[in-house]
N, C-alpha and C positions, 0 to 999 in steps of 0.2 A: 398635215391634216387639213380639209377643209375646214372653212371659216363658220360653215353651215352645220356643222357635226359638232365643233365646241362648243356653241351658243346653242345645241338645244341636251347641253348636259346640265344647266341647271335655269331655274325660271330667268329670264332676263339673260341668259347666254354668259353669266359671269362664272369665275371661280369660286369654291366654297371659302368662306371666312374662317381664320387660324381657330378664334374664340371657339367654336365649335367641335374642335378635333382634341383640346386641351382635356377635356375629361378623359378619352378614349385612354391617352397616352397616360394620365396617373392609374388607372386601372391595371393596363398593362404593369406598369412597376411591383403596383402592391401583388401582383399574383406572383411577378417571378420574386419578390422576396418571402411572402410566404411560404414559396415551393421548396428554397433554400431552407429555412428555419427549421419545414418540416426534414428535408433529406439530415440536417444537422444533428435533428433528435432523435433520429436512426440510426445514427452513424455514432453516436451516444450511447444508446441504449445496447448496442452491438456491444460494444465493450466493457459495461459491467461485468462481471463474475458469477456465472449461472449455478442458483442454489440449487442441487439436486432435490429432486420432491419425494424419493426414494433413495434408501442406500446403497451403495455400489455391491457389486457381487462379489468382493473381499472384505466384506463387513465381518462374517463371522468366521473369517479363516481365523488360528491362533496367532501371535504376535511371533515374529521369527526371533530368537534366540539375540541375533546380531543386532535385534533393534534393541536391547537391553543392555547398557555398556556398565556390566560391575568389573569388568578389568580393574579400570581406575580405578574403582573403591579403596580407599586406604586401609581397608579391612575383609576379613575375611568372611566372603558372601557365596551365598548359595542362592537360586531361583527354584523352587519347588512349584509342582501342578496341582490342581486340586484333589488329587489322588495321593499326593507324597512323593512321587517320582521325581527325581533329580531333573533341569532343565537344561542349568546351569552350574559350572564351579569357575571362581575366578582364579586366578592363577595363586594369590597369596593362602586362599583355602588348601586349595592342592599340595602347595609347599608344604603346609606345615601339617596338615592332619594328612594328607595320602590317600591313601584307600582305607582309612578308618572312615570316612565323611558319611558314607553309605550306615555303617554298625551307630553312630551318634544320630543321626536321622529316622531310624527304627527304633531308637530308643523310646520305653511307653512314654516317658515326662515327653519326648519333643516330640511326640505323635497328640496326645493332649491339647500340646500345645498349640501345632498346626491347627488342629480341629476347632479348638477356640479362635484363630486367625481366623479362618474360615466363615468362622457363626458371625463374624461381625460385619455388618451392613458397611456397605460405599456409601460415603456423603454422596448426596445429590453435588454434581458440580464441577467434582474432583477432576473427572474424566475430561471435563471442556475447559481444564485450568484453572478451577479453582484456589483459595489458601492454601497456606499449609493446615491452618489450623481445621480444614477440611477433611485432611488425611487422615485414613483407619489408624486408630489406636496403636499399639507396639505392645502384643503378648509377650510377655516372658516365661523363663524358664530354668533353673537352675540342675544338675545332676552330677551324679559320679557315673562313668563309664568303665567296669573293671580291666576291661580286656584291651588288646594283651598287655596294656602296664596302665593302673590306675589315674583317671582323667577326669577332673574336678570342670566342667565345661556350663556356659550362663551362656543361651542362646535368644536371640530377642527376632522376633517375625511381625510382620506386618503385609497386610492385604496390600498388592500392588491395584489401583484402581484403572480399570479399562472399560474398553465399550460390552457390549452384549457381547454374552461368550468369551470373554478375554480377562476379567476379573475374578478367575478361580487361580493366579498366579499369587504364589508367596516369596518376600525376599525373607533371607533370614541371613542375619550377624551372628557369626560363633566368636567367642573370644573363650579360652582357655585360661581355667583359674587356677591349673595345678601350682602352677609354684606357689603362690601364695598360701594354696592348702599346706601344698608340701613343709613350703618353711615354721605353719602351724603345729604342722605332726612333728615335725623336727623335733620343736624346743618341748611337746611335749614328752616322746621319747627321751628327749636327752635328762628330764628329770628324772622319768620313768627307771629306765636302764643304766644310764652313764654314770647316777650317781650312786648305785653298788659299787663299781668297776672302780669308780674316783677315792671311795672312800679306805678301801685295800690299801694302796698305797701310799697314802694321805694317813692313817693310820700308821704304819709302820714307819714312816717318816719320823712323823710325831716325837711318837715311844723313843728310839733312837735316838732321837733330838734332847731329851729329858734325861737320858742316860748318859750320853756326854758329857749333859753338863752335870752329872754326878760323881761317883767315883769312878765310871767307869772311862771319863775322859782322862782320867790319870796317867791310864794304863795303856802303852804306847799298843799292845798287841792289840785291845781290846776297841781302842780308836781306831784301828786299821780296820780290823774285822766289821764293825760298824757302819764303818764310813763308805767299804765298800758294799754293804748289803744296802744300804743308803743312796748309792750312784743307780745300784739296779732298780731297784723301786721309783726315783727319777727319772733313769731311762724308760721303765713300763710305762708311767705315767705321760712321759711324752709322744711316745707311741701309740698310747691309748687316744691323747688328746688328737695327733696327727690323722689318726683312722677315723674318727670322727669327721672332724673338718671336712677330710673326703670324701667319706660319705654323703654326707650333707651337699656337698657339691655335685656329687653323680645325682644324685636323686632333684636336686633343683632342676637339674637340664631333662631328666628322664624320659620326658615324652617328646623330645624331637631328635627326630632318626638324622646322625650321621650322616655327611654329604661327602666326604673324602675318599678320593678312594688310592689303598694304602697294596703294594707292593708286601705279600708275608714275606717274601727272603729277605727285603730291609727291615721289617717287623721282625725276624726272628737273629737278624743280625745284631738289633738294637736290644735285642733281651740279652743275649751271647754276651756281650760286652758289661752288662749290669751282674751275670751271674756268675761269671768265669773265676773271679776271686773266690767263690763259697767252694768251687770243686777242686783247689788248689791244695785243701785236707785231705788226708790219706785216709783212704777208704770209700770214696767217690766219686763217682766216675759218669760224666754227662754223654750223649750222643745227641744228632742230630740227623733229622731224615724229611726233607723237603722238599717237592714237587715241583720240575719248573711251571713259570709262569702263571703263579695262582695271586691273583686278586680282588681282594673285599673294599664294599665301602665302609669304613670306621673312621672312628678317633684313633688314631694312632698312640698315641698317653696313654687311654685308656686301656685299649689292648694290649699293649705292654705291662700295664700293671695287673693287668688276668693273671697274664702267664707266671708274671713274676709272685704273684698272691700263692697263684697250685706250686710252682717248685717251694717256694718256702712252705709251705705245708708237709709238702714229698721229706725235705731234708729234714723240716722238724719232728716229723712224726714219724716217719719209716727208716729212719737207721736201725738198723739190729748188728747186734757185736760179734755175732759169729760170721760174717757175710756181710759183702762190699756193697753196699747201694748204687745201683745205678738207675737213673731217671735218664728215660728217651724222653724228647720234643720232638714230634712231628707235625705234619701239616699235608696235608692231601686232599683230592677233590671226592667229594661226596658219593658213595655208587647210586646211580639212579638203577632204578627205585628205591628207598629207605624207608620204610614205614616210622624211623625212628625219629623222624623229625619232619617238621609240620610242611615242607614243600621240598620239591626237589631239586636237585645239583645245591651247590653251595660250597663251602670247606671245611675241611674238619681239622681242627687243630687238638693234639693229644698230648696229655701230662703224666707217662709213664711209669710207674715202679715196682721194686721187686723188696718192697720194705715189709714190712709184719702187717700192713693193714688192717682192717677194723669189721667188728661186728655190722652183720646186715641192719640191726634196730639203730643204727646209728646215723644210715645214709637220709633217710627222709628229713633229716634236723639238721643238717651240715651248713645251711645257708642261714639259719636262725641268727639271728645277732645274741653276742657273747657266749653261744653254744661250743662249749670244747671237750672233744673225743675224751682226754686223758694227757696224760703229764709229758712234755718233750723228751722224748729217746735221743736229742742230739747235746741233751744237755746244756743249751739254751734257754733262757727264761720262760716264764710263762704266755703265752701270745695273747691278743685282745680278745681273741673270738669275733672278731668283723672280717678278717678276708673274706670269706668263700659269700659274707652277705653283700659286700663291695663287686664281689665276681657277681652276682647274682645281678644285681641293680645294672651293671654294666651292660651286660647283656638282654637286659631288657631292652635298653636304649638301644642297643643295635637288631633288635628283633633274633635274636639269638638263643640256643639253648645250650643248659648243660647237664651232664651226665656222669653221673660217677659209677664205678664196680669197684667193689672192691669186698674180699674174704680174707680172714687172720690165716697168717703167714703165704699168704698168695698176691702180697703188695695192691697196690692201687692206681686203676686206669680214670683218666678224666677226661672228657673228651667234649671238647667245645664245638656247635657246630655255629657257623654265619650262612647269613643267605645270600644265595648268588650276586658280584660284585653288578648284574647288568638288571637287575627285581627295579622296573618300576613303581614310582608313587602316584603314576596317574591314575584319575577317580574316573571309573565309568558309570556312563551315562545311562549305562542298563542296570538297572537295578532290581 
């Protein structure tokens, strides 16, 4: 460059002095860090979590079912709508009531109930996690449910809390008080009834007892004759106590349906084998007539001692001396249609005879406890009067029914029916 062109870039032809360009450059800094700070607080603000200033457009859809986990519950729950309609059933619900859950739910006391759930207000709170001590109250409920086998049931509800539109949800706890009822009615019964039935033999006892030790234990014949009407009256009484006991134990388990499912040709193999001694008497004659491949779900025990309950009846009450008794056992499937029993298909198992059988005013009492026809024709003792009420309770437990015919001197038909081995217990959601 000329020498003449530098020197007329500043007065005197010199270069400009450092001191003076010193500000320029602190300037420069302080902008590019506060350009930084600010892109900082942007890049900041970017990543907060944006409150919506409205609520989403699945605010007031219902809650789905699957968002409500009462599986787990250790107890037996139900999710109801604000209508009454079934939501949900957990699985321990399902087990043990069935398709009764629906008939307990329509009941007026748990319709009340609901209703009362209902009227009570959501804490403010609840819904955004509040206490517990925030949570709706717990309505209760206590009832008997007669059908089909009487059910002492304490239901407890409580308002589930939710958003808008989602808070007409009830959960509700059943728990089941029959046994406890039942073991109540027992011991009342058992004073009621048992102690006529006890005091029979417990008297004749006695009397007996006091005679002995008079003069009539002297007398060797008279001690025999004693001592054996003595043994019988022991034996009733044990029999008596035995049917008891049993009873008491069907009727404890009575309202949970049978999960087994039982083969009748090994059911009716296993009666065969208990009864076969009693027709080894002359004059009696058993048969058998059995359908292949028929099975029920039951107690097995239990249905065993059905059949064994109606033949001891058969043999006790229908021998006649002119003419051989014989009692058929059958088992067959059900004709659909039957008007004669409460659903269709199932099996029927039958307790046949061609014994003297009994006036018509007699069949509506038969399952009465201690109810007895008339005096044994086989000239066996007198019986408790509990079988046919032991058959009766049994077949409740298995949702079963029974049926007796029978006309004097045209013997007596019995005729058990069970429902199909494949009847589920799931509860529908349509109510």
């Amino acid at each position: 460059m000329p020498a003449g062109a530098l020197s007329g870039a500043l007065p005197g032809g010199g270069l400009p002095p450092v001191a003076d360009t010193l500000p320029l450059q602190v300037g420069m800094v302080l902008v590019c860090v506060a350009l930084a700070g600010w892109i900082l607080a942007v890049w900041l603000l970017l990543r907060q979590p944006r409150v919506p200033t409205s609520p989403p457009d699945d605010y007031l859809k219902p809650v789905s079912p699957a968002d409500l986990p009462v599986d787990p519950l250790p107890a037996c729950a139900v999710v109801l709508d604000g209508l009454g309609a079934i939501v949900q059933v957990n699985e321990a619900a399902a087990s043990q009531f069935g398709e009764t859950v629906g008939a307990i739910l329509r009941h007026p006391a748990a319709r009340s109930a609901l209703s009362a759930a209902l009227r009570v207000p959501v804490p403010s709170g609840t819904a955004e996690g509040g206490s517990r001590s925030e949570l709706p109250p717990v309505c209760s409920t206590t009832f008997t449910l007669d059908v089909p086998v009487p059910r002492t049931l304490h239901l407890m509800l409580r308002r589930l809390p939710g958003g808008k539109g989602q808070d007409k949800r009830v959960l509700v706890v059943l728990n089941d008080h029959s046994e406890a009822r039942a073991a109540d009615r027992m011991r009342t019964d058992f004073v009621a009834h048992a102690s006529h039935e006890l005091r029979t033999p417990l008297a004749s006892l006695s009397g007996f007892i006091d005679a002995l030790q008079g003069a009539a234990g002297e007398n060797p014949v008279m001690r025999r004759q004693f001592l054996d009407i003595m043994r019988q009256q022991s034996e009733r009484l044990k029999r008596l106590i035995d049917r008891l006991l049993y009873l008491s134990r069907v009727q404890a388990h009575e309202h949970q349906r049978p999960r087994d499912l039982v083969d009748v040709a090994d059911l009716m193999a296993v009666v065969l084998g208990e009864v076969a001694p009693r027709f080894e008497q002359e004059g009696r004659t058993l048969t058998l007539e059995v359908e292949d491949d028929l099975m029920v779900r039951a107690d097995e025990d239990e249905m065993v001692q059905v059949l064994l309950n109606l033949i001891e009846n058969a043999l006790r009450y229908g021998a006649r001396e002119d003419e051989r008794l014989t009692i058929t056992l059958s088992a067959r499937r059900a004709v659909i249609p039957d008007d004669r029993w409460p659903a269709d298909g199932g099996v029927i198992l039958g307790i046949e005879d061609n014994g003297c059988g009994m006036e018509a005013h007699h069949l509506p009492r038969l399952t009465e406890r201690f109810y007895r026809v008339g005096a044994p024709t086989d000239g066996a003792g007198q019986g408790t009067g509990l079988g046919l009420s032991i058959v009766r309770h049994i077949l409740d437990r298995h949702g079963g029914r029974l049926r007796i015919a029978s006309a004097p001197g045209k013997g007596t038909t019995c005729l058990v029916w069970l429902p199909p081995a494949g009847a589920t217990l799931a509860v529908s959601l349509v109510e």
